[in-house]
C-alpha positions as CSV (number, residue, x, y, z in Angstrom):
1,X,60.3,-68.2,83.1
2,X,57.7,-70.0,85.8
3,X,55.8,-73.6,84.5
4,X,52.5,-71.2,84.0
5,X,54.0,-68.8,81.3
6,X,55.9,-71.8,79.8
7,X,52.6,-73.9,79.7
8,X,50.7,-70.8,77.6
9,X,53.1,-71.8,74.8
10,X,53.4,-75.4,74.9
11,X,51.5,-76.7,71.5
12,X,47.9,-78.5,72.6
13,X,47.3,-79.7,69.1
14,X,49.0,-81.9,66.8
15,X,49.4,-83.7,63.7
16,X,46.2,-84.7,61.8
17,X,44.2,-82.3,64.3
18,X,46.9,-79.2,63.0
19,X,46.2,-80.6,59.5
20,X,42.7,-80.5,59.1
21,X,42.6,-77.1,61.4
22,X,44.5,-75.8,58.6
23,X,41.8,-77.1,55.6
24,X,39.4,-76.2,57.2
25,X,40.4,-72.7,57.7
26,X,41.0,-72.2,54.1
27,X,38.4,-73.6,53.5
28,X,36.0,-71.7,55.8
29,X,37.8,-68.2,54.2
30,X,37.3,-69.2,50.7
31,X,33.7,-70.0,51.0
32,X,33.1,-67.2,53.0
33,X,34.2,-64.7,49.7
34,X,32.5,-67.1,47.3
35,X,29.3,-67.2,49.0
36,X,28.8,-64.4,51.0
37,X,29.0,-60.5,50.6
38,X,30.0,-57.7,52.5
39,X,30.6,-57.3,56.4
40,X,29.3,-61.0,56.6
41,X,32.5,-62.7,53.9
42,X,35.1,-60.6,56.6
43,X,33.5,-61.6,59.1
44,X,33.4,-66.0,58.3
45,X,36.6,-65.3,56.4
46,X,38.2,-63.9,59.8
47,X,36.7,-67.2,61.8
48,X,38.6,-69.2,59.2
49,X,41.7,-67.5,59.3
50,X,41.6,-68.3,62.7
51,X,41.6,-71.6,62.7
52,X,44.0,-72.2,60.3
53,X,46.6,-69.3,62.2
54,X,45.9,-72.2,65.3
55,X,46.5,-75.0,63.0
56,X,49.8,-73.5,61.8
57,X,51.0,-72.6,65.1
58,X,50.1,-76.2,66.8
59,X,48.1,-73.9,69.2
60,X,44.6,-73.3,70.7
61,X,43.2,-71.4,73.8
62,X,39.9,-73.1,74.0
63,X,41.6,-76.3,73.7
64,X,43.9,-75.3,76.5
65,X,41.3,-73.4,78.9
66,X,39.3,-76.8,78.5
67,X,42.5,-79.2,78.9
68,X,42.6,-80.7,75.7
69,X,45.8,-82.1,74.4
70,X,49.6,-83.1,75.5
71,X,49.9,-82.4,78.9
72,X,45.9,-82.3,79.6
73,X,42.8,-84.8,79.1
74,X,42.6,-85.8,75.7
């Protein structure tokens, strides 16, 4: 594989930042059911979800377009 596919992979977030992407996400689902209704809840609760799918898997694309984390400016 060349360094450009390898680098799409690499994980850009770690530790405490995984951690409270994963709260947060939760967090941002559940409220979205308890206070919202309809196409609006999915909607929020699909946001949340994923940020706590990025938080699991040590990766995010913004975070990566912009350079932020290992291998990039922090």
């Amino acid at each position: 594989m060349s360094e450009d596919v390898i680098g799409f992979y690499r994980k850009n977030i770690g530790g405490p930042h995984q951690a409270v992407r994963i709260v947060l996400g939760v967090g941002v689902a559940v409220a979205a059911f308890v206070y919202l209704a309809g196409t609006a809840a999915w909607l929020v609760a699909l946001g949340g979800a994923g940020l706590a799918v990025a938080g699991l898997v040590g990766y995010c694309p913004m975070c990566a377009v912009a350079g932020i984390g290992k291998g990039g400016a922090s």
